[in-house]
C-alpha positions as CSV (number, residue, x, y, z in Angstrom):
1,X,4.3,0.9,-63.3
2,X,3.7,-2.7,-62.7
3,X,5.7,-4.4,-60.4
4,X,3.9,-8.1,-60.4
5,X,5.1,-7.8,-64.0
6,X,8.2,-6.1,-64.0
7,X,7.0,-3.7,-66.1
8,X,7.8,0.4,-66.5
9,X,6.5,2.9,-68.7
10,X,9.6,4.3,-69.5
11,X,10.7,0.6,-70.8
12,X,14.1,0.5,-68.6
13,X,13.0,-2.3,-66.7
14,X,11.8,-4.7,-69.6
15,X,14.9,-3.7,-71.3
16,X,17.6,-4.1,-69.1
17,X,16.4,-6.3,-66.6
18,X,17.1,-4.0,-63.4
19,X,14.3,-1.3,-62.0
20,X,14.6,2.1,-63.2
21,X,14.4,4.8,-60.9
22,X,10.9,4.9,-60.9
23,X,10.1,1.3,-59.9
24,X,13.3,1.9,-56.9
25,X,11.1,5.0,-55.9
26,X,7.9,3.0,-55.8
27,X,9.5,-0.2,-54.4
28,X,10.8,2.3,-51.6
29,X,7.3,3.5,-50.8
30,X,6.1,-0.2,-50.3
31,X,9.6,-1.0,-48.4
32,X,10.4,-3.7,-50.7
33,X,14.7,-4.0,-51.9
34,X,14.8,-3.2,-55.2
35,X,17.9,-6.0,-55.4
36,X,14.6,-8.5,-55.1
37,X,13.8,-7.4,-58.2
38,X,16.7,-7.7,-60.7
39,X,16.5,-9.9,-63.6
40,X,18.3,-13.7,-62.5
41,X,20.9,-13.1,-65.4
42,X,22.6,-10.5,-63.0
43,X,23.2,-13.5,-60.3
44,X,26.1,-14.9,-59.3
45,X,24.8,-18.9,-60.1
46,X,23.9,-17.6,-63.8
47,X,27.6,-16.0,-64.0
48,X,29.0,-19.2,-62.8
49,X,27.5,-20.9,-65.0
50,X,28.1,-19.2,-68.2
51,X,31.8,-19.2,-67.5
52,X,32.2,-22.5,-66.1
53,X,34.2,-23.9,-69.3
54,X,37.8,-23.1,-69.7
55,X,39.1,-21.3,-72.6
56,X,41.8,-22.6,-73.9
57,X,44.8,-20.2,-75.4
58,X,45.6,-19.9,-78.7
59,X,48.7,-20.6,-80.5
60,X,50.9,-17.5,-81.3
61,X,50.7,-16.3,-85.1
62,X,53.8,-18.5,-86.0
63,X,51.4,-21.3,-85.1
64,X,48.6,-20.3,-87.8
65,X,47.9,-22.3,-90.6
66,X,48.6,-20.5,-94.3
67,X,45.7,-20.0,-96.3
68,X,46.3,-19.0,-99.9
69,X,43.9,-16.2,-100.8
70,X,44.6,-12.1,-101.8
71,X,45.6,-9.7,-99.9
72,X,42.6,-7.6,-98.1
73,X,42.8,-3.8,-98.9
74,X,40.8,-1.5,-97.3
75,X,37.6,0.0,-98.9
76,X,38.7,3.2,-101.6
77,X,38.1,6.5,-100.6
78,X,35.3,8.4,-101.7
79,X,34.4,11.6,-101.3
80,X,30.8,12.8,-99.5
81,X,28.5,14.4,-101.9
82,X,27.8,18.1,-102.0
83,X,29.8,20.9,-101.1
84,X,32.2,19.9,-97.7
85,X,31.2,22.3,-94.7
86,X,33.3,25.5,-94.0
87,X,35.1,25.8,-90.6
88,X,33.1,27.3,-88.2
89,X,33.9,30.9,-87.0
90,X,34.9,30.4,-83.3
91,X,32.8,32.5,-80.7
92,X,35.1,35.6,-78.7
93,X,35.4,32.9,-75.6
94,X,35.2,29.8,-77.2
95,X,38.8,29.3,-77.4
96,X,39.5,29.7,-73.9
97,X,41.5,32.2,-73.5
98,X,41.0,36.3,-74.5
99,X,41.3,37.2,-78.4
100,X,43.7,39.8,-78.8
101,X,44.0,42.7,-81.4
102,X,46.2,42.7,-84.2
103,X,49.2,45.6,-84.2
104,X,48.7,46.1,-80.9
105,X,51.9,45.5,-78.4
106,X,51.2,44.6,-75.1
107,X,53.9,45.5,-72.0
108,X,54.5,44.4,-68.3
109,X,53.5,46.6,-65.8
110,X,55.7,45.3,-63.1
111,X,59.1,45.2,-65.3
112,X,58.1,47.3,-68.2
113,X,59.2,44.9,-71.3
114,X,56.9,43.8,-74.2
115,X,56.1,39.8,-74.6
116,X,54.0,38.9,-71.2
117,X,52.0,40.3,-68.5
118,X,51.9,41.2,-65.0
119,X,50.9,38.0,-64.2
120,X,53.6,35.9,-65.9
121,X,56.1,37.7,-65.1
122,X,59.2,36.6,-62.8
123,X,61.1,40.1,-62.1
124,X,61.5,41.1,-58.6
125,X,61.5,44.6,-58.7
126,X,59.0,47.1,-60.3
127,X,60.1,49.2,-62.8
128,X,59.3,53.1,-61.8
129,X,57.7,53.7,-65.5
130,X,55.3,51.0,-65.3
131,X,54.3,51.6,-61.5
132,X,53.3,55.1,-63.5
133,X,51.5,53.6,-66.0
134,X,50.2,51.0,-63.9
135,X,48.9,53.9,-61.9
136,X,47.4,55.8,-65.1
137,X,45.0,52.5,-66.1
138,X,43.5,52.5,-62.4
């Protein structure tokens, strides 16, 4: 770190033109503001005067002048070389939610019908057969 010449070892600072986190840490231990030390491109004068001229708008499309050449098609397709990669097979959590088994039905205990859970379901009342099955699985 070499803060007379702006410099870092991890090349942020010559880079970029604003101290890395290790020349704020060491500019902190000398109780110097980092701010001090950003590059004069970052200033408000130098924004000024890069976009001091106007830009002027451009006419719409209508206003364009014709130019007679062909038509620009896009690049044709071609195919990578080698075999092309095979799906990956998903982990048991990877998709988010729980993997369930094939052939096997699975039924409400709070209303006792087949298609959703306890926790999705929107009956009122339990059913007496699955508050007995309900009771079996604890």
């Amino acid at each position: 770190m070499n803060v007379a010449n702006r410099t870092c070892a991890c090349g942020f600072w010559e880079l970029v033109g604003i101290p890395c986190r290790h020349a704020v840490a060491t500019l902190g231990y000398r109780h110097k503001n980092p701010e001090q030390f950003v590059d004069e491109c970052y200033s408000r004068k130098s924004y000024e005067l890069c976009y001091e001229n106007a830009i002027s708008a451009i006419n719409g499309k209508e206003m364009w002048t014709e130019v007679e050449s062909e038509e620009i098609l896009p690049p044709n397709y071609k195919s990578g070389l080698g075999r092309p990669k095979k799906p990956r097979i998903r982990e048991f959590d990877e998709n988010g939610g729980r993997m369930r088994r094939p052939g096997v039905t699975y039924r409400c205990t709070k209303c006792d019908k087949i298609s959703h859970n306890k926790r999705k379901c929107k009956s009122d009342v339990q059913h007496p057969e699955a508050a007995k099955r309900q009771v079996n699985l604890n």
